[in-house]
PDB file of N, CA, C and O in Angstrom:
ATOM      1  N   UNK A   1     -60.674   4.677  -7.055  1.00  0.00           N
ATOM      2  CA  UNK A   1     -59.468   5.462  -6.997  1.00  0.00           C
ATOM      3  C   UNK A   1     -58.594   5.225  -8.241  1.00  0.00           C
ATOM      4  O   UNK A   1     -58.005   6.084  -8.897  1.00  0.00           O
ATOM      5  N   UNK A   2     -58.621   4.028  -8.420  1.00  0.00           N
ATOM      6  CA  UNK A   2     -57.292   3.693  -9.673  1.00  0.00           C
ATOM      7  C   UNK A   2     -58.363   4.367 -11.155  1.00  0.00           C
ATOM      8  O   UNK A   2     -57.778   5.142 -11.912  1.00  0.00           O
ATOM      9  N   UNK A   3     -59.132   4.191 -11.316  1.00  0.00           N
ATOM     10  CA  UNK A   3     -60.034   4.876 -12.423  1.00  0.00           C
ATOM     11  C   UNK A   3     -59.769   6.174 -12.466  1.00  0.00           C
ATOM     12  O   UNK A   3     -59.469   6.695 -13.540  1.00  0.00           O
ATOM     13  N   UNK A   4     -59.841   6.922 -11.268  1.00  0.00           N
ATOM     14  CA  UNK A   4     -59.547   8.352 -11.256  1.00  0.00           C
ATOM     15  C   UNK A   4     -58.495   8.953 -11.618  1.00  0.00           C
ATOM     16  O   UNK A   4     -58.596  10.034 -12.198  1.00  0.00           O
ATOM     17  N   UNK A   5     -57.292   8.400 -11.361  1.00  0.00           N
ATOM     18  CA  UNK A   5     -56.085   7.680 -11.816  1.00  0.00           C
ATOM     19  C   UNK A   5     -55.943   7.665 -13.155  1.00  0.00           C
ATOM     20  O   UNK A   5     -55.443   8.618 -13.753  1.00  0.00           O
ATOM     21  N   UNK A   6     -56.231   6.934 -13.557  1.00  0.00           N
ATOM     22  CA  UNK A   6     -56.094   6.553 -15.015  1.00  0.00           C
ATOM     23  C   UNK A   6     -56.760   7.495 -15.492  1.00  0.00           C
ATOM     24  O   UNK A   6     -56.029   7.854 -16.415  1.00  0.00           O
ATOM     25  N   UNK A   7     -57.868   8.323 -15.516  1.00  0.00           N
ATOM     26  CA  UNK A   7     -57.985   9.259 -16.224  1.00  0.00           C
ATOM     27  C   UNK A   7     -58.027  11.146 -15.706  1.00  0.00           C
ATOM     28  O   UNK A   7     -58.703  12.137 -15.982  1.00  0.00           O
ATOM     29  N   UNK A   8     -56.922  10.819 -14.878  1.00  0.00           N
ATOM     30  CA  UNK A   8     -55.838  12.108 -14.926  1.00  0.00           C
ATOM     31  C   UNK A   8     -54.806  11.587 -16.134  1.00  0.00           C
ATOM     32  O   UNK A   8     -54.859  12.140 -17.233  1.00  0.00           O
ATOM     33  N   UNK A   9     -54.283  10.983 -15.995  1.00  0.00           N
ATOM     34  CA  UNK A   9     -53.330  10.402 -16.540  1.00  0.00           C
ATOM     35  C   UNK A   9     -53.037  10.329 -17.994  1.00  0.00           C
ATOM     36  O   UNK A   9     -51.991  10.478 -18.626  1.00  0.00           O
ATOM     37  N   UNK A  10     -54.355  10.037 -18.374  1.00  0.00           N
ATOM     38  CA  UNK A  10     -54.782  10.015 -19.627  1.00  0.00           C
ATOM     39  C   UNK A  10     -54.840  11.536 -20.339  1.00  0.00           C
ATOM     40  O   UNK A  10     -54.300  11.919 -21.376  1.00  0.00           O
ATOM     41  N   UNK A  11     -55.701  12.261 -19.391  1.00  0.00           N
ATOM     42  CA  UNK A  11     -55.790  13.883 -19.750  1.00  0.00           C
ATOM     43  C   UNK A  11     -54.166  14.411 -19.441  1.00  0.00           C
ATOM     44  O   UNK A  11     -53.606  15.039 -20.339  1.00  0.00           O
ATOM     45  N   UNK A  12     -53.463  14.153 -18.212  1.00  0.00           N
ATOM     46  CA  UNK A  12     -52.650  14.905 -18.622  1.00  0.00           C
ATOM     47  C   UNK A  12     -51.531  14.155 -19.924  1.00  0.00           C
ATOM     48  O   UNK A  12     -50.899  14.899 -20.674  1.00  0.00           O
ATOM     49  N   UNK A  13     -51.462  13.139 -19.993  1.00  0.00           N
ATOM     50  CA  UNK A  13     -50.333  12.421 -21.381  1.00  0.00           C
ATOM     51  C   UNK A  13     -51.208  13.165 -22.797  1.00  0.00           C
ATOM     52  O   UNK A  13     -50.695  13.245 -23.913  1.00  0.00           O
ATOM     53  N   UNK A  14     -52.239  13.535 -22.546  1.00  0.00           N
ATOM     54  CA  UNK A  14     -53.277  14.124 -23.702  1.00  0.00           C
ATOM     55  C   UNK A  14     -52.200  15.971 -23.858  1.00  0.00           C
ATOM     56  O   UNK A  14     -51.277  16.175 -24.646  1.00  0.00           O
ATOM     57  N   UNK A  15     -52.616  16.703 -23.111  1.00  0.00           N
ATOM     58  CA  UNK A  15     -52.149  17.967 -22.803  1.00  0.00           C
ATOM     59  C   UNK A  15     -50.538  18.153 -23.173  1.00  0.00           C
ATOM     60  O   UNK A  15     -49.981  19.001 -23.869  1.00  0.00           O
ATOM     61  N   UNK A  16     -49.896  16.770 -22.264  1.00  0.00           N
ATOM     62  CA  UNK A  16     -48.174  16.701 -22.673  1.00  0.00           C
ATOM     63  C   UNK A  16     -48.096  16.883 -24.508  1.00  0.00           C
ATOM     64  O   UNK A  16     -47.599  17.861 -25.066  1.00  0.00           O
ATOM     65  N   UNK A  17     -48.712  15.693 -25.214  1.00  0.00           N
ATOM     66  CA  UNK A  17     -48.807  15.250 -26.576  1.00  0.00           C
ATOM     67  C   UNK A  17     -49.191  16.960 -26.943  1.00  0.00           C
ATOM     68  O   UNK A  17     -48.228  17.480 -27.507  1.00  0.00           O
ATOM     69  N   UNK A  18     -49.700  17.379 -26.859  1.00  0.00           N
ATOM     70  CA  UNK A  18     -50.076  18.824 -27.521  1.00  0.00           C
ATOM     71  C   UNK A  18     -49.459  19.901 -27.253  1.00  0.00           C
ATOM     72  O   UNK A  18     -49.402  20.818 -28.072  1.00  0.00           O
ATOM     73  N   UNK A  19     -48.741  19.976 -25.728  1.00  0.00           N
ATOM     74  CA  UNK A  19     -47.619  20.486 -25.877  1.00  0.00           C
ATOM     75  C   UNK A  19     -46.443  20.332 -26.699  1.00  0.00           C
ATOM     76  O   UNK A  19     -46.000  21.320 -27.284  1.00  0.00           O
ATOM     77  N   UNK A  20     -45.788  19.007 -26.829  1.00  0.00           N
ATOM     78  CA  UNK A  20     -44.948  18.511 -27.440  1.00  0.00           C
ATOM     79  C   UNK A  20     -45.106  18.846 -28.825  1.00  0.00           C
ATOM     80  O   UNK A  20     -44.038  18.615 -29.393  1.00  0.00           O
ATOM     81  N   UNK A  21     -46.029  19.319 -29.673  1.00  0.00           N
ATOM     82  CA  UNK A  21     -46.721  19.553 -31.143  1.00  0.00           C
ATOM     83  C   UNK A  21     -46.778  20.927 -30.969  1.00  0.00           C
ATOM     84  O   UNK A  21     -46.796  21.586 -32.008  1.00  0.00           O
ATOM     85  N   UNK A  22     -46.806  21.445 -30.051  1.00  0.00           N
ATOM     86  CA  UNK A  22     -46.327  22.826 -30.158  1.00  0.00           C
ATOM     87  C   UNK A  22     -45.272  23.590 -29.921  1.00  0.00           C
ATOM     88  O   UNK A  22     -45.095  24.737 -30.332  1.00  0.00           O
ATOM     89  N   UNK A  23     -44.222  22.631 -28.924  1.00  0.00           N
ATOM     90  CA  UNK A  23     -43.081  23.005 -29.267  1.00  0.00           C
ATOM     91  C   UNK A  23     -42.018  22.733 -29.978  1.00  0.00           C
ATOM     92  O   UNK A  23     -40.850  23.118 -29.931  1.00  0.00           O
ATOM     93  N   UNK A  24     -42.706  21.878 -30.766  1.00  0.00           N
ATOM     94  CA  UNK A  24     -42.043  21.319 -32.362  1.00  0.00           C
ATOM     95  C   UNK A  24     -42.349  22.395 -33.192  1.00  0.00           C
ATOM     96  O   UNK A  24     -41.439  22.715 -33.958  1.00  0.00           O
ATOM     97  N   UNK A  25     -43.416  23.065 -33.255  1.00  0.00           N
ATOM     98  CA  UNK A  25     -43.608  24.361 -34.573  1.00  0.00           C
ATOM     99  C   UNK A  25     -43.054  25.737 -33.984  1.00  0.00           C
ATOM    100  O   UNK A  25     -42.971  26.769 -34.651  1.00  0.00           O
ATOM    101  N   UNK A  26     -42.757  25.637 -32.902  1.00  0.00           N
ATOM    102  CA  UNK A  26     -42.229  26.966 -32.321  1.00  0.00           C
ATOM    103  C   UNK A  26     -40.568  27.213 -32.779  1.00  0.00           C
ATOM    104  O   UNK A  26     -39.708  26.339 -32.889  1.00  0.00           O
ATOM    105  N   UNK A  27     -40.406  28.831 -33.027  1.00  0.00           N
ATOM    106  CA  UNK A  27     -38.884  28.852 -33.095  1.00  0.00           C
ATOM    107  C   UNK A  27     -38.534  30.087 -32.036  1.00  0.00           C
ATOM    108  O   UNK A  27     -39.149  30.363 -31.006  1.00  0.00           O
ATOM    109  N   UNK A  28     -37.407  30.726 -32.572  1.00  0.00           N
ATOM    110  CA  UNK A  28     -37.495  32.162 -31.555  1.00  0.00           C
ATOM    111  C   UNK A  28     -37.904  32.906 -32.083  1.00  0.00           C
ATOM    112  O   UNK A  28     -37.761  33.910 -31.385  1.00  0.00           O
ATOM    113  N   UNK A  29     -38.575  33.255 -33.302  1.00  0.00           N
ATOM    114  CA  UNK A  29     -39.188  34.733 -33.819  1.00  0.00           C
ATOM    115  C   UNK A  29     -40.737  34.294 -33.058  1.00  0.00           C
ATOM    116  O   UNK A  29     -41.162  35.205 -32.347  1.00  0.00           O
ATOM    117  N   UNK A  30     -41.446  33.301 -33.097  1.00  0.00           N
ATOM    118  CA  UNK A  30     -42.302  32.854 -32.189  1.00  0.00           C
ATOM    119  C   UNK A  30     -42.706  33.088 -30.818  1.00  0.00           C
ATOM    120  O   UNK A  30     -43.866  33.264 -30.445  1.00  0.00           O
ATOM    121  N   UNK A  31     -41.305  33.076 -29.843  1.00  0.00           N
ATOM    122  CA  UNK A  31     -41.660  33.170 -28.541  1.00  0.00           C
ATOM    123  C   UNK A  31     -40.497  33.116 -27.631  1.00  0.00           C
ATOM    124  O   UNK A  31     -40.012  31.987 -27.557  1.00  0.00           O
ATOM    125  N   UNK A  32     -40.039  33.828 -27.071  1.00  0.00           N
ATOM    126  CA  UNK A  32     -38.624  34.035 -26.574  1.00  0.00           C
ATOM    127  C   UNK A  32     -38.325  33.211 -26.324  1.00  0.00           C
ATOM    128  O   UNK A  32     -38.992  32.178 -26.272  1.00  0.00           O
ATOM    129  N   UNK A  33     -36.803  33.402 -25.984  1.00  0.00           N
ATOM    130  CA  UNK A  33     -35.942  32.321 -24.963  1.00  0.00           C
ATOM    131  C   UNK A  33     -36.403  32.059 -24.180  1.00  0.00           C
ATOM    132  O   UNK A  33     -36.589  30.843 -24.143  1.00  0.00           O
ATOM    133  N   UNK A  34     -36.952  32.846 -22.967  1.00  0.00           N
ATOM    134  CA  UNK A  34     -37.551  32.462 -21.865  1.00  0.00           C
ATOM    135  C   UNK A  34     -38.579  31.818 -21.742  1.00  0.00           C
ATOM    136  O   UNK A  34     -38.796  30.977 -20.869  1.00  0.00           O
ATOM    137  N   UNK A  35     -39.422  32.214 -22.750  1.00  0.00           N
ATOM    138  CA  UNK A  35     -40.715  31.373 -22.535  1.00  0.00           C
ATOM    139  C   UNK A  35     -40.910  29.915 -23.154  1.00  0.00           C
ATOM    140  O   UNK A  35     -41.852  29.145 -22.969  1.00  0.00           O
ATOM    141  N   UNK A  36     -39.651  29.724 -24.021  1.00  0.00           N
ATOM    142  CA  UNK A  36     -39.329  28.581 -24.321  1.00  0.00           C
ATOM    143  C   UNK A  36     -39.000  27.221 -23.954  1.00  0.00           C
ATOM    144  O   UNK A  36     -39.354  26.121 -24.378  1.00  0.00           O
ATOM    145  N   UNK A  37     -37.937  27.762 -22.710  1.00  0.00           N
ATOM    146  CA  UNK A  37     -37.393  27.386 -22.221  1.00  0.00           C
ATOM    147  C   UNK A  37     -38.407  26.924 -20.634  1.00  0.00           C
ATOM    148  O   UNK A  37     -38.252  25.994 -19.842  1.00  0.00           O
ATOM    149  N   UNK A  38     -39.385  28.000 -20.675  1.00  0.00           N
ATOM    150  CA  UNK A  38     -39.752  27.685 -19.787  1.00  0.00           C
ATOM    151  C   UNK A  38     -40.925  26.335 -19.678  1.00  0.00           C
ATOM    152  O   UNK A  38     -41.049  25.550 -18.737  1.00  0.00           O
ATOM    153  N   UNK A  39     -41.655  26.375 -20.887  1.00  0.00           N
ATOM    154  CA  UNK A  39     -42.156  25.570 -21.520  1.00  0.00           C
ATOM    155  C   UNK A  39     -41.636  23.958 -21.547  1.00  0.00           C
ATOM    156  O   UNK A  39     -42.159  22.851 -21.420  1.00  0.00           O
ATOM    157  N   UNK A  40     -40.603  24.381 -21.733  1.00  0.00           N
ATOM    158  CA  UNK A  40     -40.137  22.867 -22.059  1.00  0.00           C
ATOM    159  C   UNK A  40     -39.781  22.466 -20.335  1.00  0.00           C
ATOM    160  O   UNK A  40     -39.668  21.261 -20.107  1.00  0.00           O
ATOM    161  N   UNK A  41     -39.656  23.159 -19.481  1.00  0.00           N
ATOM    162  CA  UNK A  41     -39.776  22.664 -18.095  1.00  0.00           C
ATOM    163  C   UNK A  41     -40.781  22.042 -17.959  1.00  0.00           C
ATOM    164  O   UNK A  41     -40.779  20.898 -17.506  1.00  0.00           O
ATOM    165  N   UNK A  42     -41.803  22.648 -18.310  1.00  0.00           N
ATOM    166  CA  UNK A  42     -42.958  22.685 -17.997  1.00  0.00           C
ATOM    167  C   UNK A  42     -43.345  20.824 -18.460  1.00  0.00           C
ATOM    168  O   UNK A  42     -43.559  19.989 -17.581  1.00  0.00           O
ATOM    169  N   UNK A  43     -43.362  20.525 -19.785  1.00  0.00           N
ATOM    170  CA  UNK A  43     -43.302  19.248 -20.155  1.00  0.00           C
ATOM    171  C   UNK A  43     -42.031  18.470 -19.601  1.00  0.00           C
ATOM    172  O   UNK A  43     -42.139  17.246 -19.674  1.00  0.00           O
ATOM    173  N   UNK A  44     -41.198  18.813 -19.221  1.00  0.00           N
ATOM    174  CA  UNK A  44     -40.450  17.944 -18.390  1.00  0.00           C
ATOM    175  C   UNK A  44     -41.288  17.758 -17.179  1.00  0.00           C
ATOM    176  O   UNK A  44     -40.835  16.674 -16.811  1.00  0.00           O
ATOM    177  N   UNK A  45     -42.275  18.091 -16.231  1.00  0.00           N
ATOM    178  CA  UNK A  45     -42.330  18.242 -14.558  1.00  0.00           C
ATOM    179  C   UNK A  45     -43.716  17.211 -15.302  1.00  0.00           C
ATOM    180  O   UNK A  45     -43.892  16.075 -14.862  1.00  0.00           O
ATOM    181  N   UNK A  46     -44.463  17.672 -16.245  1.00  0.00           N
ATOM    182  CA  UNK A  46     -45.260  16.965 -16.573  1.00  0.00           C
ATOM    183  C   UNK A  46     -45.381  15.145 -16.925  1.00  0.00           C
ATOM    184  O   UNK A  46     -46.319  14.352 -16.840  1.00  0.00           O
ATOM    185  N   UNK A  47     -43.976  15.006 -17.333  1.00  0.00           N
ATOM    186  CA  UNK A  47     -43.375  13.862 -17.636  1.00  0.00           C
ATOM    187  C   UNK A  47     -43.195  13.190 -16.547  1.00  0.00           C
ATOM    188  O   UNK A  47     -43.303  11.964 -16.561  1.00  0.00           O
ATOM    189  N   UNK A  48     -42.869  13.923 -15.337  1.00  0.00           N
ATOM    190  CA  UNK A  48     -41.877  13.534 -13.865  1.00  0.00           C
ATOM    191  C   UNK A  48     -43.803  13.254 -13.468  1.00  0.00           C
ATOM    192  O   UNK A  48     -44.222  12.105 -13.337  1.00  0.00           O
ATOM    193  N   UNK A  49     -44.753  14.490 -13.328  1.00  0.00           N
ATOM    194  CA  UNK A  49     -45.743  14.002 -12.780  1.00  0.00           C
ATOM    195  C   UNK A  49     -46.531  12.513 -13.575  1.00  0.00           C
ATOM    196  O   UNK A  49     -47.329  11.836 -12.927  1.00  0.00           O
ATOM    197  N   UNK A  50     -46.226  12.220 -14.788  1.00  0.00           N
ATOM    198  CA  UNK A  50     -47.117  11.225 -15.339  1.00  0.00           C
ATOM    199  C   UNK A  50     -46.307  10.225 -14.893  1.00  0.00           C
ATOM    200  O   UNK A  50     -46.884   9.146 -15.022  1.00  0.00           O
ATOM    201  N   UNK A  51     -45.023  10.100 -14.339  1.00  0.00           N
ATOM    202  CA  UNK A  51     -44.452   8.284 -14.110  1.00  0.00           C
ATOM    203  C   UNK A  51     -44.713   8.429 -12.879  1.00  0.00           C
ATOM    204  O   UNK A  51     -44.396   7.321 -12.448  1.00  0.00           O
ATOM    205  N   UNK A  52     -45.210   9.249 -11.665  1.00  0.00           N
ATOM    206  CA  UNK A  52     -45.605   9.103 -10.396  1.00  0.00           C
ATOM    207  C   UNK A  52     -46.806   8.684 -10.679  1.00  0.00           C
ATOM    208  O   UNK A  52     -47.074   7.701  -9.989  1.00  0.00           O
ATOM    209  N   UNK A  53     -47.713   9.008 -11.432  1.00  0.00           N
ATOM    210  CA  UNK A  53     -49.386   8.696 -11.570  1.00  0.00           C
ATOM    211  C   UNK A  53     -49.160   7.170 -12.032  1.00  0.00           C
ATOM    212  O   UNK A  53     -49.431   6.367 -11.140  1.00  0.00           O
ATOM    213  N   UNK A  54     -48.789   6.695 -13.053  1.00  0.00           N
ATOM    214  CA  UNK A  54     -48.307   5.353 -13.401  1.00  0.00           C
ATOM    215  C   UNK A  54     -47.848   4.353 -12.367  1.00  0.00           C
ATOM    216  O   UNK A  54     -48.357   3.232 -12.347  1.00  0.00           O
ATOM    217  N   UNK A  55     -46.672   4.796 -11.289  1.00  0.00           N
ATOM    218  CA  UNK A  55     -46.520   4.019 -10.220  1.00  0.00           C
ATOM    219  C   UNK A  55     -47.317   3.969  -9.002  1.00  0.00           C
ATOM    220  O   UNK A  55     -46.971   3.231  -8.080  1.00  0.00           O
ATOM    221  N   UNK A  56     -48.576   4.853  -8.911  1.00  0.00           N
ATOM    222  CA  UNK A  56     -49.504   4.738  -7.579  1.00  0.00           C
ATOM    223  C   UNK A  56     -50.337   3.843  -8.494  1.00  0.00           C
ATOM    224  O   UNK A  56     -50.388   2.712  -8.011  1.00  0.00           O
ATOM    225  N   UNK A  57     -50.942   3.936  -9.529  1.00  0.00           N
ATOM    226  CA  UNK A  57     -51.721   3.422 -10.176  1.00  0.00           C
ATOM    227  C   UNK A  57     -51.135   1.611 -10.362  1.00  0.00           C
ATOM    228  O   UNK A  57     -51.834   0.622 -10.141  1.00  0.00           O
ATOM    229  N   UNK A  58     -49.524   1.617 -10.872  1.00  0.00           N
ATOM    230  CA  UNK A  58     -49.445   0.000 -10.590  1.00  0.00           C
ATOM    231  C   UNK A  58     -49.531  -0.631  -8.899  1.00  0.00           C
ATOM    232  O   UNK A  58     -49.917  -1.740  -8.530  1.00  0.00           O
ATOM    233  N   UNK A  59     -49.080   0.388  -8.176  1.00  0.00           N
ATOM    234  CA  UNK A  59     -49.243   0.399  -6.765  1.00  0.00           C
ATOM    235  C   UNK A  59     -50.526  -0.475  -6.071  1.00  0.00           C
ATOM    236  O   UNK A  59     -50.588  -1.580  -5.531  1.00  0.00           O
ATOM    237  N   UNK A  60     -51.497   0.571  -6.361  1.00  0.00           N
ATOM    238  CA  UNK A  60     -52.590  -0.254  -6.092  1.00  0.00           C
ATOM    239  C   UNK A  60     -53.444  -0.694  -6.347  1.00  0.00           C
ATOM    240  O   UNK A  60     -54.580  -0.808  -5.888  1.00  0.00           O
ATOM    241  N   UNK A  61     -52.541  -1.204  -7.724  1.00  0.00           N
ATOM    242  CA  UNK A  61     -53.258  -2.219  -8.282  1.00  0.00           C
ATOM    243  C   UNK A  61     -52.711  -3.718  -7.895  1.00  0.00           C
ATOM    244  O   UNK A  61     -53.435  -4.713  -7.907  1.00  0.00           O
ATOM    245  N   UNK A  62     -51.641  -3.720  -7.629  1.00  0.00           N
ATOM    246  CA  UNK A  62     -50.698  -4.643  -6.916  1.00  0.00           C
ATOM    247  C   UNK A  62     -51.056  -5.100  -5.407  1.00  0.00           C
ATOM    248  O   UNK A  62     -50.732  -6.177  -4.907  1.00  0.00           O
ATOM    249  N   UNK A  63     -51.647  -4.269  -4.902  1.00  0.00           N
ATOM    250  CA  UNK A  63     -52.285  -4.295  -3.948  1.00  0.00           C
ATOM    251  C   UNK A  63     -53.851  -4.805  -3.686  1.00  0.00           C
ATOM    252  O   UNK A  63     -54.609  -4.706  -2.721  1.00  0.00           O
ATOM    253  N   UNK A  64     -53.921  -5.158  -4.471  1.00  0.00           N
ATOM    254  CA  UNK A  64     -55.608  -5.262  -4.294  1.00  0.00           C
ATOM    255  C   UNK A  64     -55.812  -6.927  -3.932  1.00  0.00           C
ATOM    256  O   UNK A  64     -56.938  -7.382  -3.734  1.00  0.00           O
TER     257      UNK A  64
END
C-alpha cells in the first residue's frame, strides 16, 4: 500500500512541476482569464491532494 502511495505521489508532484512550468510561460494573449485562473486552482487542489498522500503515507508508516 505505502509503495502505491509513493508512487501516485511521485506522478502526481511530477504533473504539478509541469504544470507549474507552464503557468510560468503563460500570459493573457495565451489563454484567458478564465482558464487561467482556473488552472491555477487546479495546482492548488493538486497541492491540497499531495500533503494528504504524504500524511497517509507517514501514517502508515508510523504504524507498522
Amino acid at each position: 500500500m505505502i509503495k502505491k502511495l509513493e508512487k501516485e505521489l511521485k506522478e502526481l508532484n511530477t504533473k504539478r512541476n509541469k504544470l507549474s512550468k507552464f503557468l510560468s510561460k503563460q500570459n493573457k494573449k495565451t489563454l484567458s482569464a478564465n482558464q487561467l485562473s482556473l488552472l491555477q486552482e487546479q495546482k492548488q487542489a493538486m497541492g491540497k491532494y499531495a500533503k494528504v498522500l504524504k500524511l497517509r503515507i507517514k501514517d502508515l508508516k508510523e504504524t507498522k
